[in-house]
C-alpha positions as CSV (number, residue, x, y, z in Angstrom):
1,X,-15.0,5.8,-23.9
2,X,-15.1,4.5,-27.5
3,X,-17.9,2.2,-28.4
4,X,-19.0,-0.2,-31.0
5,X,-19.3,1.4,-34.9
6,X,-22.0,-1.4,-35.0
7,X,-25.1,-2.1,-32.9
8,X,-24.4,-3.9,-29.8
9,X,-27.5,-6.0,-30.0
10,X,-26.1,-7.4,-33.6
11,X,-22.7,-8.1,-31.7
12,X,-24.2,-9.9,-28.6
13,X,-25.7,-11.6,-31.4
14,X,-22.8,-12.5,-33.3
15,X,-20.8,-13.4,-30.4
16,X,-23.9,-16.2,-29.1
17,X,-24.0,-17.4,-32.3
18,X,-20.1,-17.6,-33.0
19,X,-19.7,-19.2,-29.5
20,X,-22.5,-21.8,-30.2
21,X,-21.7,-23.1,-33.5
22,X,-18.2,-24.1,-32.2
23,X,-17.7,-27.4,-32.0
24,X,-15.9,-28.9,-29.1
25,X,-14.9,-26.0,-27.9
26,X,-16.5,-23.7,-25.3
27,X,-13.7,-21.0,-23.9
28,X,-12.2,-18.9,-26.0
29,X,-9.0,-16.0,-25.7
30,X,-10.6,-12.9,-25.3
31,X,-8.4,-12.1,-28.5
32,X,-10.7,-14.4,-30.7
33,X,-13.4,-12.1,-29.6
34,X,-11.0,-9.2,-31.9
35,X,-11.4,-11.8,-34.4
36,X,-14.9,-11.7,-35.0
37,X,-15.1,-7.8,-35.0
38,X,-12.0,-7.6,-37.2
39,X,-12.9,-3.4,-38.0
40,X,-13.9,-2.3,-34.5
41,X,-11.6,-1.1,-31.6
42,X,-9.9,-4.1,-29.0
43,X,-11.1,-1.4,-26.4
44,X,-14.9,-1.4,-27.7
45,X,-15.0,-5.3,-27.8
46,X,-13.4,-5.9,-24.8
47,X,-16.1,-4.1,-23.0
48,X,-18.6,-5.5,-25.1
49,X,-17.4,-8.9,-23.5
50,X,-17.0,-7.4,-19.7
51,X,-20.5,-6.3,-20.2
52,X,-21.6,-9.6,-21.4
53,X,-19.8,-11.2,-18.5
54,X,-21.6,-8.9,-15.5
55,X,-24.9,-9.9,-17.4
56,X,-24.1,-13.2,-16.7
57,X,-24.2,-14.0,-20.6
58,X,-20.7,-15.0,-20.6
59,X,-18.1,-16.0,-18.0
60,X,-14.7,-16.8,-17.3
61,X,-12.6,-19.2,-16.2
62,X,-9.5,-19.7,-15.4
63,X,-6.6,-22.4,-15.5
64,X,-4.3,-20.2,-12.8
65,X,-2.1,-18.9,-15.6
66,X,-5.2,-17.9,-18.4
67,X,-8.2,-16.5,-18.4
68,X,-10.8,-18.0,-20.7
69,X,-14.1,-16.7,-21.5
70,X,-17.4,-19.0,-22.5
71,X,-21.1,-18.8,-22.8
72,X,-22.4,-19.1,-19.0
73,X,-23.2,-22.7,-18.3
74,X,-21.6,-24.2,-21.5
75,X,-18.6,-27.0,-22.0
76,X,-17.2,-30.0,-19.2
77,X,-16.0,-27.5,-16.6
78,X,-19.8,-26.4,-16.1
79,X,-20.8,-30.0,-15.8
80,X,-17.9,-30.8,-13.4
81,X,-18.6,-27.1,-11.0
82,X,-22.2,-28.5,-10.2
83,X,-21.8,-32.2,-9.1
């Protein structure tokens, strides 16, 4: 399995931090998650972001026809899931 050509800590980091600072916006494609690693494999993030999402870091959600992913807890659906 290829992995990261960076340490994972420093992406975990970047990705909490890129998430965060996003105003008004709290799901994201899984393809802006390529974005921020622009010189790493799709393979190596997208397990970086599975990973992140079994930790309960991140999570996804879904509309029916697309999968979204988000920091756990963060943006309306969350408030709207727990009333």
């Amino acid at each position: 399995m290829a992995g990261l050509t960076i340490d994972e800590q420093a992406a975990r980091d970047t990705i909490v931090e890129n998430l965060k600072k996003k105003k008004g916006k709290s799901k994201f494609y899984l393809k802006d998650f390529y974005k921020m690693f622009p010189d790493e494999k799709v393979r190596a993030v997208k397990n970086l972001v599975n990973k992140m999402v079994g930790e309960e870091i991140l999570e996804y959600w879904s509309s029916g026809s697309t999968t979204l992913i988000g920091l756990k807890g963060a943006g309306k659906q969350a408030a709207t899931e727990e009333d």
